[in-house]
C-alpha positions in Angstrom: 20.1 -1.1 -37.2 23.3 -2.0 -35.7 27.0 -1.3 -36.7 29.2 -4.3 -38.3 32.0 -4.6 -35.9 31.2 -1.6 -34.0 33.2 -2.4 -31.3 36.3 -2.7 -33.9 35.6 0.7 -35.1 34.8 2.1 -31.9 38.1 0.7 -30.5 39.9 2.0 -34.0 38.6 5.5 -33.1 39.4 5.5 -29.9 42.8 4.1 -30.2 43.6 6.5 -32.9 42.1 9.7 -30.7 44.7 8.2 -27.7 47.6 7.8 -29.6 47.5 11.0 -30.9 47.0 10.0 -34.7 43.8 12.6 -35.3 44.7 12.6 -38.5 43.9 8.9 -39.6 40.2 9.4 -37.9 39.3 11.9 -40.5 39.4 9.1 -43.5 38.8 6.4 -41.1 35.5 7.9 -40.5 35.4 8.8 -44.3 35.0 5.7 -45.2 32.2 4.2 -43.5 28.6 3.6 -45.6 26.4 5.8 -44.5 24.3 3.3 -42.5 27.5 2.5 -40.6 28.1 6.2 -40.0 24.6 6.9 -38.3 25.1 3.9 -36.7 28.1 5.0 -35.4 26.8 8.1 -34.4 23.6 6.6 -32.5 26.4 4.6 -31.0 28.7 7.5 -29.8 25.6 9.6 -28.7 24.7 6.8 -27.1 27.9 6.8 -25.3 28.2 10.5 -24.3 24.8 10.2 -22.9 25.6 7.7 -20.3 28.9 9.5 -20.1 26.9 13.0 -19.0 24.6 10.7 -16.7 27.9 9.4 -15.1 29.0 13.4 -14.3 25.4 14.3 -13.3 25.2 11.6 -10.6 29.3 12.6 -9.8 28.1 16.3 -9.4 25.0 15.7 -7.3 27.1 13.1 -4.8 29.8 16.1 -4.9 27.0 18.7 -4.3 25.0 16.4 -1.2 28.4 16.5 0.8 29.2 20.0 0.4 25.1 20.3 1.6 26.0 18.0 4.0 29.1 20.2 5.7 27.4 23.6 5.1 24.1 22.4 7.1 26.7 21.3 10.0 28.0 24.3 10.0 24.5 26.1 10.2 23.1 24.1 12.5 26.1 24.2 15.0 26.2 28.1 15.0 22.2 28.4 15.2 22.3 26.2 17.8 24.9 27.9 19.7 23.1 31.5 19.2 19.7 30.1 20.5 21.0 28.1 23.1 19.9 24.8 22.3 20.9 21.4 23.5 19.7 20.1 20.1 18.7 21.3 16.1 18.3 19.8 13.4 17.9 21.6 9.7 15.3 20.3 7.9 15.1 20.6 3.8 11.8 20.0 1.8 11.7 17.6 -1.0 8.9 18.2 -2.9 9.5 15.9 -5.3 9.4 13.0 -2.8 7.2 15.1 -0.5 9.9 14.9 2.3 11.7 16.5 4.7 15.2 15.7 4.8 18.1 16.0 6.8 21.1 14.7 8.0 22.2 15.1 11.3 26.1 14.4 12.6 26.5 11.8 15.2 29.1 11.6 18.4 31.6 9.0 17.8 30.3 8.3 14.0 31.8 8.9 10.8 28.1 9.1 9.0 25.7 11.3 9.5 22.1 9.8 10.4 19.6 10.9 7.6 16.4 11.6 8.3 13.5 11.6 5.8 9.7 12.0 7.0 6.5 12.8 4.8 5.2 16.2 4.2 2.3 15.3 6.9 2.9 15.4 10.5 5.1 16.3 12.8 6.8 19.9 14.4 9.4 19.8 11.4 6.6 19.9 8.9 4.4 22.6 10.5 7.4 25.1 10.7 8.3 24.3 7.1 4.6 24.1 5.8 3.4 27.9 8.0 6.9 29.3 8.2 6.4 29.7 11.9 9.4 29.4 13.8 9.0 27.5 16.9 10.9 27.0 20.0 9.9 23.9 22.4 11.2 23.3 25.7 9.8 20.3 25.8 9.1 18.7 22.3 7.7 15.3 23.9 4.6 17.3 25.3 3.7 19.8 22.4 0.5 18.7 20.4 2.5 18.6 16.9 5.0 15.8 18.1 5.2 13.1 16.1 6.6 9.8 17.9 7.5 8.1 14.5 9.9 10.8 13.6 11.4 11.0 16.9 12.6 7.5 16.6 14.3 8.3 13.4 16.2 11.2 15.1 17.4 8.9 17.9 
C-alpha cells in the first residue's frame, strides 16, 4: 500500500516540525484516512530505521578509531616494557574467524590492517592456547606462517 503524495505530506510535516509550527501537525496528521496514516507511519518507521542504521555505522567508525589509538598506545608501551623491536596486537573476530589488527606505519598517515584466518600462524596459536610467546627469531620458529608475514610487511 503506498501513501498518495507521500512525499507532499512528508515534506508538509517536516516543514511544519522546522518552522516551529507543532501545532498545525496535530490536525494535519488528523486528517489523513487511515490507510494514509499507516502508510505514513510505515513510511516514517521506515525512515528512522535507516536513520538508526546511519548512527550505528557512525558509532562503530567512531568506536574503530578510538580502538585504533588505544591499541597504539598498548602496543607501544608493551613493546617498550619487553624490549622488542617489533609487536603487533592482535584481536579475534569470531564472526569472520579473523584476527585483526592494525598496525601504525613510519612516514604514513594509515595504519596497515592486517586480517588472517583463525588457522595458522604464531598470532593464532597465542590467541587460540593463550600462551604467550616470545621469538627471537620468528622466521625460524615452526608456527611461522610466510603468508601472514607478507601482510605485516
Amino acid at each position: 500500500m503506498t501513501l498518495p503524495n507521500s512525499g507532499s505530506v512528508l515534506a508538509t510535516l517536516t516543514e511544519l516540525i522546522q518552522v516551529n509550527r507543532t501545532q498545525v501537525l496535530l490536525p494535519r496528521v488528523k486528517d489523513l484516512c487511515v490507510n494514509e496514516f499507516v502508510c505514513l507511519l510505515d513510511f516514517i518507521t521506515a525512515e528512522f530505521q535507516q536513520f538508526l542504521r546511519a548512527i550505528e555505522l557512525i558509532n562503530n567508525e567512531t568506536l574503530e578509531n578510538m580502538l585504533e589509538k588505544v591499541l597504539e598506545a598498548i602496543s607501544l608501551t608493551i613493546g617498550q616494557i619487553l624490549q622488542a623491536e617489533h609487536i603487533t596486537i592482535f584481536l579475534v573476530d569470531y564472526d569472520k574467524g579473523q584476527l585483526w589488527s592494525k598496525v601504525p606505519q613510519e612516514n604514513v598517515h594509515k595504519p596497515l590492517e592486517i586480517r588472517t584466518p583463525i588457522k595458522v600462524g604464531i598470532p593464532v596459536h597465542v590467541a587460540s592456547t593463550g600462551d604467550c610467546l616470545k621469538i627471537a627469531n620468528a622466521a625460524t620458529h615452526p608456527l611461522f606462517s610466510p603468508e601472514l608475514e607478507k601482510q605485516m610487511g
